[in-house]
N, C-alpha and C positions, 0 to 999 in steps of 0.2 A: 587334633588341631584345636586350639586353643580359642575360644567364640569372643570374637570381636566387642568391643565395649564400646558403647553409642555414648558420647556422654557430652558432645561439644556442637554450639551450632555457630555454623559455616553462613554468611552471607555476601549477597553476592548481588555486584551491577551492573551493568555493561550504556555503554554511550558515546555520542553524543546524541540521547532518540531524536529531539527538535529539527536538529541540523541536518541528521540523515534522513530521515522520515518526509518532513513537511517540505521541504526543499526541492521539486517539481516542477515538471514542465509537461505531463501527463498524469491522467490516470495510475498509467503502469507504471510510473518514477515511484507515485505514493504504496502501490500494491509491492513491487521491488521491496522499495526501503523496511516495510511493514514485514515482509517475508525472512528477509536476510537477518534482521534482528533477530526474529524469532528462532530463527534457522540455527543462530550463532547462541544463543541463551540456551536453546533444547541441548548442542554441542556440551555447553558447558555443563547442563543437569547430567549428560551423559557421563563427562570425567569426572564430576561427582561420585557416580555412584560405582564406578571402574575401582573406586577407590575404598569401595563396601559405605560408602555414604546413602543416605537415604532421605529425598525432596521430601520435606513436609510443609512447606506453601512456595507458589500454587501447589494444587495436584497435576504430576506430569501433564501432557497429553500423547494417552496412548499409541497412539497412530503414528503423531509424530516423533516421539521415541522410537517405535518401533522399525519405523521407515527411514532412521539416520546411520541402519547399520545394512539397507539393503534387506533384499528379498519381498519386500511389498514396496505400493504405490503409495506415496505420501501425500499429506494434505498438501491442499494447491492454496490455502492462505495462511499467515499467520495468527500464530495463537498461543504461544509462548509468551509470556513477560519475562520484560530486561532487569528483570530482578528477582532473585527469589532465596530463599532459606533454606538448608538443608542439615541432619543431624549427622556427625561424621566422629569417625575413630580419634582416637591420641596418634596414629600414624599419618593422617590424613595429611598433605602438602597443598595446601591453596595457589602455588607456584604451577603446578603439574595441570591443574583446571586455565591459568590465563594462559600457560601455554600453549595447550588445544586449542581456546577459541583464535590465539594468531594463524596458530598455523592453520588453521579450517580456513580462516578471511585468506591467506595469503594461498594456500594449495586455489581458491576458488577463483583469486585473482589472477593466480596464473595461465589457471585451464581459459581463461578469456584473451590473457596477450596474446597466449601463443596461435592461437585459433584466428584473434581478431587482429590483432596491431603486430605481432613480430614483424611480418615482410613488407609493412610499412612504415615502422619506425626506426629515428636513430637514437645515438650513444645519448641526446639530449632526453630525448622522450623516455627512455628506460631509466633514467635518473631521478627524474618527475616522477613515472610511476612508483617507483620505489620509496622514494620521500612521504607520497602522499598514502600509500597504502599500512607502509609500517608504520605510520605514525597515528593514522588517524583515530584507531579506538581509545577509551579512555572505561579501563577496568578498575573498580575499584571490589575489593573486600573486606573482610572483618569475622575473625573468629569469638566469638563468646561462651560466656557459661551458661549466660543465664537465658531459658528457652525461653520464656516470658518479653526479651527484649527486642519486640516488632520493630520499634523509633532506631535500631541499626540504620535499616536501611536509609530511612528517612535521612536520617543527619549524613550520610555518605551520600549523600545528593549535594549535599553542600563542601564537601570536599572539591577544592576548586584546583587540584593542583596539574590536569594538563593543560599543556601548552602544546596546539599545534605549531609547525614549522611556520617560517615568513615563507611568505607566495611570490618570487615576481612578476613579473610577464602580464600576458593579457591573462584577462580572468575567466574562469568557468561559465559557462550559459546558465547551467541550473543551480551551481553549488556556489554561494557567495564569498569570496576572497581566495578561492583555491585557483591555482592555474594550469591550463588548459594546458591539453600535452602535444601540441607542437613545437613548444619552447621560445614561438616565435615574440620577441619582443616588446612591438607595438601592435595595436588593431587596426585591422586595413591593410594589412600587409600583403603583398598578393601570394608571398608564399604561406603563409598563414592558411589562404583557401584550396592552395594544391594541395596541404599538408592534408586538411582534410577531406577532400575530393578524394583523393588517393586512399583513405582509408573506407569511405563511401564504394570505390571502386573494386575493391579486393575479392570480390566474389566471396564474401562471407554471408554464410547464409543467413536474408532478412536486412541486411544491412540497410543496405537503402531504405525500408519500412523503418527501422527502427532508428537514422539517424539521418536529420533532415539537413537540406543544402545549407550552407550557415553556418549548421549549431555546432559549436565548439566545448567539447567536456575536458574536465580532469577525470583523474582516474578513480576518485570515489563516483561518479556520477555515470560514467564509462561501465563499470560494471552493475551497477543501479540498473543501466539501459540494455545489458547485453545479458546478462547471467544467466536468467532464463532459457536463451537459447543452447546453453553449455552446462547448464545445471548436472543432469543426468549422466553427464562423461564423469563427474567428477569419482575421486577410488583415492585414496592419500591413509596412507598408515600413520595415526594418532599415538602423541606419547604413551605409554603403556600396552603400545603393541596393540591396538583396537583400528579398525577401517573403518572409515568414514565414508557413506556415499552417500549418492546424489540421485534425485529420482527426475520422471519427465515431469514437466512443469509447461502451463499453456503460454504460448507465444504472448499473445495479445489478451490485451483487458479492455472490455469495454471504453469508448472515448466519452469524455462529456456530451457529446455531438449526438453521439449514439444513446448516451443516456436519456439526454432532452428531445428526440425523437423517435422514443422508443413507444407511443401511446399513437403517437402518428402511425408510424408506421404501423401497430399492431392493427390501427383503423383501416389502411390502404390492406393490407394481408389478409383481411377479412372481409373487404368490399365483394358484391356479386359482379363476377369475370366472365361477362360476355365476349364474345371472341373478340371484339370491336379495343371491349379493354385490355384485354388480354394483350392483345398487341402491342398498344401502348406502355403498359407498364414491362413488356419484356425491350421494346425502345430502348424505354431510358435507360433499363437495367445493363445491356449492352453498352450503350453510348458512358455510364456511367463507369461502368468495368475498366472498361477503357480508358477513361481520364485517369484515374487510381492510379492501374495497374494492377491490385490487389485486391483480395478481399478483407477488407483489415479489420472485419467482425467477427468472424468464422469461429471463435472461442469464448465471442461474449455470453451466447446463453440464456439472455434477459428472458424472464418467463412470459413475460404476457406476447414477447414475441416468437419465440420459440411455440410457444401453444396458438397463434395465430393462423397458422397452418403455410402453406406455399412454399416456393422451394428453398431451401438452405441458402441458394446463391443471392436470391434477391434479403435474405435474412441478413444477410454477412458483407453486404456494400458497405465503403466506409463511411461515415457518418454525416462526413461534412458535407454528399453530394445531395440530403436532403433541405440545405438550407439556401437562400436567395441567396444572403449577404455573401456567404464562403463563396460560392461561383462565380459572383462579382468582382472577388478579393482578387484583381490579378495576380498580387505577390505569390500567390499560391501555387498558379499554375506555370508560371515561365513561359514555356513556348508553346503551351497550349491553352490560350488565353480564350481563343476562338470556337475551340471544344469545351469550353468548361461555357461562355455565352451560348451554345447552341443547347446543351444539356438542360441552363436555367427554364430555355423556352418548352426545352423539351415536360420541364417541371412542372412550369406554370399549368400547361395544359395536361395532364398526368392531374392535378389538383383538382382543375374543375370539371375532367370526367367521373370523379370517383366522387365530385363533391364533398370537400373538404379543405379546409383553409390550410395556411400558411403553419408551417411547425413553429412552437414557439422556443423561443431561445434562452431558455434558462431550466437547468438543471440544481438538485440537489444534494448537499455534505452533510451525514448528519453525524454529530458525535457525541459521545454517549458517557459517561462514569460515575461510578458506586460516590456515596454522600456517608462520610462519616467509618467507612470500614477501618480506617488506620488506629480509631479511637478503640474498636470494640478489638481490633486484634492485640491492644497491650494487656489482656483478659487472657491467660493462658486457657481458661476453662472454655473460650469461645472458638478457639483458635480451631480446633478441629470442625467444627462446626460451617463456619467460614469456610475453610477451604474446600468442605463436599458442595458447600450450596454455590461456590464460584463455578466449579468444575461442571455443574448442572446447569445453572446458568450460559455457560460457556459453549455446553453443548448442542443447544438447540440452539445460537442466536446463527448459523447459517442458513437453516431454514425458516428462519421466519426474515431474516433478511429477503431470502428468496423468495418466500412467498408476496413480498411484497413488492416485486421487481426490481432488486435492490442487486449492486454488486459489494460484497464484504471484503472490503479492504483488510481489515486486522478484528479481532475477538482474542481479547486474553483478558483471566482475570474477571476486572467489574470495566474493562473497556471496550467499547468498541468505535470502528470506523467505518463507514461504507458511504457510494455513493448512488442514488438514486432518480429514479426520471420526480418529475417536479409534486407530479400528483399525488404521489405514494409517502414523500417522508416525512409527514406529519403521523398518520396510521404506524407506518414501521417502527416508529418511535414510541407511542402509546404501549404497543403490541408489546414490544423489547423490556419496558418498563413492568409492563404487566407480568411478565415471564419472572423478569428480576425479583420481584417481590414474593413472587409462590414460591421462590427459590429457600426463601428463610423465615424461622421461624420469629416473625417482627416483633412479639413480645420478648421473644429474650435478645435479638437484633434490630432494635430498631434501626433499619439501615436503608435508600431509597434511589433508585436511579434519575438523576438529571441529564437533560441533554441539549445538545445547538442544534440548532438548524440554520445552515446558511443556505440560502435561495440562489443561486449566483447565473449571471448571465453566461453565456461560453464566451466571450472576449475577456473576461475576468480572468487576469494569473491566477493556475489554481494554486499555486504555492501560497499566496496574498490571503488565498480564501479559507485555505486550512489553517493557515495561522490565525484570520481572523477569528477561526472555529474555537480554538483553543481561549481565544480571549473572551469571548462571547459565553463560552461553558461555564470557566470561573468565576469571570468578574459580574456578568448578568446572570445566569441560571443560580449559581450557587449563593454567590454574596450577596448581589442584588437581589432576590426573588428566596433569598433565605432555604435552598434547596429542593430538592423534589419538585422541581419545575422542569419550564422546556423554554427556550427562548428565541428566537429567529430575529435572522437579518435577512434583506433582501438587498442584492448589491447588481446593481448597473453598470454600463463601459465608465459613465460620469460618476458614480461612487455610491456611498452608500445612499438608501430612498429609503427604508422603511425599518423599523424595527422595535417590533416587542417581545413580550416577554409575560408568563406566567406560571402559577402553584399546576401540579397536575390537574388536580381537585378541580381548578378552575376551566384548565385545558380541556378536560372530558366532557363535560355538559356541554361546549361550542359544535 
C-alpha cells in the first residue's frame, strides 16, 4: 500500500456561534448551545481524519474524540472550537466532512421529534421543523497550500453568503426572528396555547422542567432545550461507514438563582442544627419541594455547596425558592400563589434562626480570550508551539473554574465561558489569567488573557447579558484598556449602574 502524501491544508468553520450560543433564556440554553457546537466541530475533526487527514490547530480533545464513537463517557462541556485546520491527502473531499456534520445536526434532531413532538404535531409543524433545521448551519471552507496561512480562517468569517429562510408566523421565545412551531398565525391565539400545553403534556420525560407555561420555541431552540435528555440514544451511521454516538449528559445546569445563592446557602448548610433548627430548615425544605415539584439542582455540583455538607435534597431545591422577590412573583406560581406566600414566611424565619440576611440577587458572567494569538500564528515556526500551550491551557481551565465555584459553560482554545456565584469571578479570572500565561513561552509569544465580568442581577435577560459580555471584552478590555486587562459591568432590572475597567498589573494589587 502506497503511504499517503500530506501536502494540503484543509480549513474549516461552522456557524452561526452568536446566534446559537448567546441566544437564551437559561443557563442551560447557553451550556446547550456551547456543547452542540463543539459536539458538531469534534464530528467534523472526526471525518477529517476518516479521511487519513490530520488536526493540526487546535490540538483534538482526546476525550472528546474519543467518546464520539462510543465506548467511554464523554466530556459534559464544550471544548471544541468552531473552527480549525487540518493537513489532508490529494484524495481528501471537503464535501464528505459538511456532510457528516448535517447529518449528525439532523440524526440529533430527530431522535428529539420523535421522542418529543411526533404525537403532538401536525403536517404544519413538521414543515417548520424541517425549514428551520436544514437550513440553519452556515459551513464554510477552504483548501490551501500554504501551511503558514492562519488569516484563511479569519477572512472566512467574513464570507457573508448564508441566507437563512423568511420566518412567518409568531416568533420564537428564545431565538430571535425564527418561528415557533405551532404554525399558529398570530400571538394570542388560544390555540397557539393548546398547541403547546399539549406538548407540555405528553409525558416526556422532564418536560414540564424543561418547558415553561408560555414559552413558545422553534425548532433550533427546541432542541437547544431538549437534547440533553436524548443525547445518549443517539447511534446514526456517518458517510464513510463510521457510527456516531451519543453519550449521558446531565439534565440540569445550574440556574442563575442557584448561582447567586450558592454562598447563602453554603452559610445555612453549615450553620450548627440544633434540633429546634433542624426542624425548621427541614420545614421549608418540604414546603419548598412541594411548591417546585422538582429538584431542579440535583446535577449542579457547585463546590462550596456540595462540600458544605447536609443532605443532597436540601443541596438540590430549585433556586428560586431562596429569594423573597420570586415567591412574591405570583406569575410564577399560578394556583399556588398561597403556598409559595406561606413558604416566604416560612423563609423569613428560617433566616433569622440561623441568623443570616436576605440572599443577594446578582450573579456572575465571566468571559475570557487570548490577546494577539492570530498575529503570532501567521509564524509557521510558532504555530506548533501555540497549539500545545492552548491544549494546556485548555486542560486545566475546568478545575480552576471549579475550584472557584464556577459552572464552565464552554473552554476551547484561548476561550472561555462560565458562570459564577458573585463573590468568586473576580479571583476565577485572575487564577484563569495566571494559568494562561505559564502556558507560553512569553518571550518568544508574547501573548496575554483578557476578560469581562458582567455582574448582573437575576431579572436580567441572560441572553442581553452575554451579549453584553462580548461587547464589554472587546471594545472595553481589549481596545479600550489596550489588552491584558479585566473589565466589569454591573447591570440592574433599571439598566446599566456601574462600570470599570483595568491593565491586570493594575487589577492584582486592589
Amino acid at each position: 500500500m502506497s503511504e499517503i502524501s500530506l501536502s494540503r491544508y484543509f480549513h474549516f468553520t461552522l456557524g452561526p456561534v452568536q446566534s446559537f450560543v448567546a441566544q437564551a433564556r437559561r443557563t442551560r440554553d447557553f451550556w446547550a448551545g456551547s456543547f452542540i457546537l463543539s459536539w458538531l466541530s469534534a464530528v467534523a475533526m472526526r471525518a477529517v481524519e476518516k479521511q487519513g487527514g490530520t488536526i493540526r490547530f487546535p490540538e483534538p480533545d482526546k476525550d472528546f474524540m474519543a467518546a464520539l464513537e462510543g465506548g467511554v463517557a464523554g466530556p459534559k462541556q464544550g471544548n471544541v472550537p468552531n473552527r480549525f485546520k487540518a493537513e489532508v491527502p490529494a484524495s481528501f473531499d471537503p464535501k464528505i466532512v459538511e456532510n457528516t456534520v448535517r447529518k449528525a445536526w439532523r440524526e440529533l434532531a430527530e431522535a428529539i421529534w420523535v421522542a418529543d413532538l411526533k404525537n403532538s404535531a401536525n403536517i404544519e409543524t413538521r414543515a417548520i421543523w424541517d425549514r428551520q433545521i436544514n437550513a440553519f448551519w452556515n459551513i464554510q471552507w477552504a483548501i490551501v497550500d500554504d501551511a503558514a496561512a492562519a488569516n484563511t480562517l479569519d477572512r472566512m468569517k467574513n464570507w457573508r453568503t448564508h441566507l437563512p429562510p423568511d420566518e412567518p408566523g409568531v416568533k420564537c421565545m428564545m431565538m430571535d426572528g425564527w418561528q415557533e412551531l405551532s404554525g399558529i398565525a398570530a400571538p394570542g391565539a388560544k390555540a397557539l396555547n393548546e398547541f403547546w400545553n399539549k406538548v407540555r403534556d405528553n409525558g416526556a420525560n422532564g418536560m414540564k422542567i424543561d418547558l415553561r407555561e408560555t414559552e413558545h420555541l422553534c425548532a433550533i431552540a427546541f432542541v437547544k432545550r431538549r437534547f440533553a435528555r436524548h443525547f445518549h440514544k443517539l447511534s446514526a451511521v456517518m458517510p464513510g461507514s463510521w457510527r456516531l454516538e451519543g453519550w449521558k449528559l446531565p439534565n440540569g445546569v445550574p440556574s442563575v438563582h442557584y448561582l447567586a445563592a450558592a454562598h447563602w446557602l453554603e452559610k445555612l448548610l453549615k450553620a450548627t442544627t440544633d434540633q429546634g433548627l433542624s426542624e425548621k430548615m427541614w420545614a421549608f425544605h418540604d414546603a419548598a419541594h412541594a411548591l417546585t415539584g422538582d429538584y431542579g439542582e440535583w446535577d449542579s455540583n457547585i463546590r462550596c455547596v456540595s462540600e458544605a455538607g447536609g443532605s443532597k435534597k436540601w443541596q438540590a431545591l430549585d433556586g428560586t425558592v431562596f429569594f423573597d422577590t420570586m415567591l412574591e412573583n405570583g406569575n410564577l406560581w399560578a394556583e399556588k400563589q398561597d403556598e409559595a406566600k406561606a413558604l416566604l414566611d416560612q423563609l423569613k424565619k428560617l433566616r433569622k434562626a440561623v441568623k443570616i440576611g436576605p440572599v443577594s440577587p446578582f450573579y456572575a458572567v465571566l468571559l475570557m480570550d487570548g490577546d494577539e494569538l492570530g498575529i503570532h500564528m501567521s509564524d509557521a515556526n510558532k504555530q506548533d508551539a501555540i497549539t500545545k500551550g492552548l491544549a494546556k491551557f485548555t486542560n486545566k481551565v475546568p478545575s480552576i473554574v471549579q475550584a472557584n465555584n464556577g459552572f464552565l459553560i464552554y473552554a476551547g482554545g484561548d476561550d472561555v465561558l462560565a458562570a459564577l456565584p458573585l463573590e468568586d469571578a473576580l479571583s476565577c479570572a485572575a487564577a484563569l489569567r495566571a494559568h494562561y500565561s505559564s502556558c507560553f513561552d512569553l518571550k518568544i509569544i508574547p501573548t496575554s488573557l483578557s476578560g469581562a465580568i458582567e455582574y448582573a442581577h437575576i431579572k436580567m435577560p441572560l441572553g442581553k447579558v452575554l451579549q453584553d459580555a462580548h461587547d464589554l471584552l472587546t471594545s472595553i478590555a481589549k481596545q479600550g484598556r489596550g489588552r491584558d486587562s479585566v473589565a466589569c459591568r454591573v447591570w440592574k432590572p433599571g439598566g446599566l449602574t456601574l462600570e470599570w475597567a483595568m491593565p491586570w498589573e493594575c487589577a492584582g494589587r486592589r
